[in-house]
C-alpha positions in Angstrom: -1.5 -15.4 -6.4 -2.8 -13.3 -3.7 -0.9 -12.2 -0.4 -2.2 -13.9 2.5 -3.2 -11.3 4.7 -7.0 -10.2 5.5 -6.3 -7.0 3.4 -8.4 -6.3 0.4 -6.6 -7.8 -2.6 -5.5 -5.8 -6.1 -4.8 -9.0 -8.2 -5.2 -6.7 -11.5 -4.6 -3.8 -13.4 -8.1 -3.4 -13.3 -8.6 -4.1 -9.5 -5.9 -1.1 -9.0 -7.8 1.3 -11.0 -11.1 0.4 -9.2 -9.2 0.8 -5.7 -7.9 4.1 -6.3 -10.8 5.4 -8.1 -13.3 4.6 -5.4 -11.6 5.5 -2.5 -10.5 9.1 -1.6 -7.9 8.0 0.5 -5.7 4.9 -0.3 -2.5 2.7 0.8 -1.6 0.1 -1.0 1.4 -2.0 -0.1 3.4 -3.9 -2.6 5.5 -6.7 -1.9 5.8 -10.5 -1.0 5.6 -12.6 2.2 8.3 -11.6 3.4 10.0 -10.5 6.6 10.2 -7.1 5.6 6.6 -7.0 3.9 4.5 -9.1 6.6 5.1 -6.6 9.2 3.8 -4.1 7.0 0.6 -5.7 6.3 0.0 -6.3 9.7 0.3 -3.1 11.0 -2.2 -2.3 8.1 -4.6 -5.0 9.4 -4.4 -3.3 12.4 -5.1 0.3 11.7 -7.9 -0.7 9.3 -10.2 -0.8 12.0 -8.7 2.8 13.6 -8.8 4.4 10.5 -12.0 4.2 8.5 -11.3 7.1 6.0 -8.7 5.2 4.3 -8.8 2.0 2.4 -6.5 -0.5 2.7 -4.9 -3.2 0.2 -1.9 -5.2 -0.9 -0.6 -6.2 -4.2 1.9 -9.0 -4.6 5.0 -7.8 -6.6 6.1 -10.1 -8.8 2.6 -10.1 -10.5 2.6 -8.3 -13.9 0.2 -6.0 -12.8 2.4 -5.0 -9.9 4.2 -2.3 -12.8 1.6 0.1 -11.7 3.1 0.5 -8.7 7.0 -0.9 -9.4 7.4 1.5 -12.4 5.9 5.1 -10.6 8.4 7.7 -10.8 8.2 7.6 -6.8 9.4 4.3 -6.6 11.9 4.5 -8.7 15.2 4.6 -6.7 13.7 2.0 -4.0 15.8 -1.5 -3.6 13.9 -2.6 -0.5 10.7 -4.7 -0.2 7.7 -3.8 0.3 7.2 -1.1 -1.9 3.9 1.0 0.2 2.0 4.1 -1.5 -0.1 6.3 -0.6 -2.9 8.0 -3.0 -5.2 10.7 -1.8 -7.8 11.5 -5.0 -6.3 9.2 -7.2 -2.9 11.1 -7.1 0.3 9.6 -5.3 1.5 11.5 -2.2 4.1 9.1 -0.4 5.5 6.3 -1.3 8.2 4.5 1.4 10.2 1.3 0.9 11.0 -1.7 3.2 9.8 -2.4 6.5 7.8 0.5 8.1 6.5 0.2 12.0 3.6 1.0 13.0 4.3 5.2 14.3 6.1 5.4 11.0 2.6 4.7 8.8 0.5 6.8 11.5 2.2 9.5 10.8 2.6 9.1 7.1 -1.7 8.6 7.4 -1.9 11.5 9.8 0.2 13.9 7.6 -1.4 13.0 4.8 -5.2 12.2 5.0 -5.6 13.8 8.4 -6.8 12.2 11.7 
């Protein structure tokens, strides 16, 4: 059931909580492969390579597991696919919805985890 992208993959409750717990700085995008979500994870394949402090993944949506993300209280008035959020410490600090280009996550990783 994973997203085909060269992102690291949460599959699970379990892989989500390992992800977030490990990694000081997180972005996890949540969605499908879709026009709205594949530009999203490629912009994130991208930047994995500029960005170092931050780890990157993707979850598909319709997955079960994908409530950890779909049911946050951040989330909660989004319609638009892919849902993307941001964790610094375990905690969430952003979370956007739909397609995002690439200045509009730099500056969501800037603000957030620094340069």
């Amino acid at each position: 059931m994973s997203l085909k992208t060269n992102l690291t993959h949460i599959e699970s409750l379990e892989d989500h909580k390992s992800v977030i717990e490990n990694n000081e700085n997180v972005m996890v995008c949540c969605g499908r492969m879709g026009p709205m979500c594949i530009p999203v994870y490629d912009v994130m394949e991208e930047l994995e390579n500029e960005y170092t402090n931050i780890k990157f993944a993707d979850m598909p949506f319709d997955s079960p597991d994908a409530r950890v993300i779909r049911d946050l209280a951040e989330c909660r008035n989004f319609s638009g696919l892919p849902f993307t959020v941001y964790y610094k410490n375990g905690k969430v600090v952003k979370a956007t919805s739909s397609i995002q280009t690439r200045d509009q996550v730099t500056s969501i990783l800037d603000e957030q985890f620094g340069k």
